[in-house]
C-alpha positions in Angstrom: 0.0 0.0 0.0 2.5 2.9 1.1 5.9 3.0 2.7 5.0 3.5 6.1 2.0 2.2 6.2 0.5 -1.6 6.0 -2.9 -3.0 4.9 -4.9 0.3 5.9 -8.5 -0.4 4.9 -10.0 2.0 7.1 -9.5 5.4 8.9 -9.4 4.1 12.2 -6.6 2.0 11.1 -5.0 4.6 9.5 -5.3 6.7 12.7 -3.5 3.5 14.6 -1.3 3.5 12.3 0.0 7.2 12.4 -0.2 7.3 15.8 2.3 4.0 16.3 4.5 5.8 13.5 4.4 8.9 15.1 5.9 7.5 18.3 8.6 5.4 16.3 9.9 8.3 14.2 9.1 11.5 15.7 12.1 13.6 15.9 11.8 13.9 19.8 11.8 9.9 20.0 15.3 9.8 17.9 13.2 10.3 14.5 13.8 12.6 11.9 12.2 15.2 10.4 12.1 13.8 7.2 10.9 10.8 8.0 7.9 12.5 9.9 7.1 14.4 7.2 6.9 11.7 4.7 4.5 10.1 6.9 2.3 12.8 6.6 2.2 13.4 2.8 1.0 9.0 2.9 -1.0 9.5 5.4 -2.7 12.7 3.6 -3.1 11.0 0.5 -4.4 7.4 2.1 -6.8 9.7 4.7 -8.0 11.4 1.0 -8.7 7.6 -0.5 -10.6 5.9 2.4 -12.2 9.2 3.0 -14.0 9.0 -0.6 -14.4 5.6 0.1 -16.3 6.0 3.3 -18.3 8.8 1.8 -19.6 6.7 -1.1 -20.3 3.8 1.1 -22.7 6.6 3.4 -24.0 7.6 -0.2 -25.1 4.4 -0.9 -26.9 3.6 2.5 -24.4 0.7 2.8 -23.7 2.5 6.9 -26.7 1.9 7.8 -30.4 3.2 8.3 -30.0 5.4 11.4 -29.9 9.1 10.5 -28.1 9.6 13.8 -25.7 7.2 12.7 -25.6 8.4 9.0 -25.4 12.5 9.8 -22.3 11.3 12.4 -20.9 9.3 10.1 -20.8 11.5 7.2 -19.1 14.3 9.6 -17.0 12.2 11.6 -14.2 12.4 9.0 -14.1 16.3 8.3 -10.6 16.9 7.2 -10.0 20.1 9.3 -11.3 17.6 12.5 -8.5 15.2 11.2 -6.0 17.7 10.9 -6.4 19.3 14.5 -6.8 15.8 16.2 -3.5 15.0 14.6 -1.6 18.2 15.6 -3.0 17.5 19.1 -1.8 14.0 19.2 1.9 15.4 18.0 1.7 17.4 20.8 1.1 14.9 24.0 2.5 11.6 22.5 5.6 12.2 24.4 4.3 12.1 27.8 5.4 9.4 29.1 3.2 7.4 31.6 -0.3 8.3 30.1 -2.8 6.7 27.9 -4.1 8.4 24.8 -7.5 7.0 23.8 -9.1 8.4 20.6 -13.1 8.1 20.6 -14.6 9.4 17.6 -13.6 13.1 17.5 -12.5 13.5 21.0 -8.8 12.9 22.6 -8.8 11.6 26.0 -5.9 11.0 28.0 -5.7 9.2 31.6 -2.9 7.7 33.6 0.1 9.4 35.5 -1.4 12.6 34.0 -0.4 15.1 37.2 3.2 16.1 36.3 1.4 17.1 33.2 -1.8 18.8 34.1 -0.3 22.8 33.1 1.0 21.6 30.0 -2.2 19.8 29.3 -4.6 23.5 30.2 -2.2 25.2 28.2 -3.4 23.3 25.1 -6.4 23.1 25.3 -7.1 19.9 27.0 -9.9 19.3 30.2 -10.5 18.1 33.3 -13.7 16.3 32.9 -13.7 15.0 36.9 -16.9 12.3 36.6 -14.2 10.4 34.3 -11.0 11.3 36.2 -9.5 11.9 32.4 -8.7 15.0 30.5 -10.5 15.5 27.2 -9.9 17.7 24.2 -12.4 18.4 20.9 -11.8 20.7 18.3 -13.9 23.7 18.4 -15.8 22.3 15.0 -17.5 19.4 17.2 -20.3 20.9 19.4 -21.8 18.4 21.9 -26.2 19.0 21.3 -27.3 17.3 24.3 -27.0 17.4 27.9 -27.0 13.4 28.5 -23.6 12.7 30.3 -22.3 9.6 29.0 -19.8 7.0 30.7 -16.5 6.3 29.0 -18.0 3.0 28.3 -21.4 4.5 26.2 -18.9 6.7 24.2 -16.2 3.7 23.2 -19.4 1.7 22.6 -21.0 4.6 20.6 -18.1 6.4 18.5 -15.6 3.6 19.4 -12.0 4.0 20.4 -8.6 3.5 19.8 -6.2 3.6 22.6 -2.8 3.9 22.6 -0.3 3.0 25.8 2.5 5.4 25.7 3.8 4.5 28.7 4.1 0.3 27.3 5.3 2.3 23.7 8.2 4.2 25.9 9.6 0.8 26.9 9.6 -1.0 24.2 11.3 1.6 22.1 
């Protein structure tokens, strides 16, 4: 498929993906630059691919009947969401000692997060303290109701991809 990345059939792969790359060739992890940046022109081009190919599959009806589930789908990979959950993860997958867990649009981060809680405010990130975890959304996503869901309703309802830096860290 591409140099960097392996049997991508779907953007939540491809989000797995980058985000296991990032950590491996990140300049701040021993990476280069280069490398980095080569990682993001494949993964802009493979996000473009699936992303027409998700769109035609909500075209068709193939994703189901729901509107709910059709009018999220359909927005759930907005490009400008993409890019600002991406510059977001570049900026907290070096903390060591947390977990990273990406459910749909939203980044939330649990763990050893104390050492880290400025740095976290000073980006944008929040304290939600029902889930002892700090979230962050890009301004695009507006929540529309005022049901307050467990982290367990929202992995079962967007799903989720987690990511262990802390297990990454020693296996580097």
């Amino acid at each position: 498929m591409g140099r960097y990345f392996i049997n991508v059939e779907t953007l939540e792969q491809l989000r797995r993906q980058y985000k296991e790359l990032l950590k491996k060739f990140h300049p701040d992890n021993g990476g280069s630059e280069e490398i980095t940046k080569a990682v993001n022109v494949e993964y802009d081009m493979l996000f473009k691919v699936l992303k027409d190919r998700h769109e035609s599959k909500s075209a068709d009806g193939q994703n189901g009947t729901d509107s709910t589930k059709s009018a999220y789908s359909a927005n759930m990979y907005d490009w400008e969401n993409d890019k600002a959950l991406r510059d977001m993860i570049q900026k907290i997958v070096n903390f060591s000692g947390i977990e990273i867990e990406i459910a749909g649009q939203w980044i939330w981060i649990s763990g050893n997060t104390y050492s880290y809680r400025k740095d976290l405010k000073d980006i944008g990130f929040k304290w939600a303290s029902t889930k002892k975890q700090w979230y962050w959304h890009s301004e695009i996503f507006r929540k529309r109701s005022h049901k307050t869901l467990s982290m367990e309703d929202i992995r079962n309802y967007y799903g989720s991809t987690r990511v262990d830096t802390m297990q990454m860290a020693l296996e580097a």
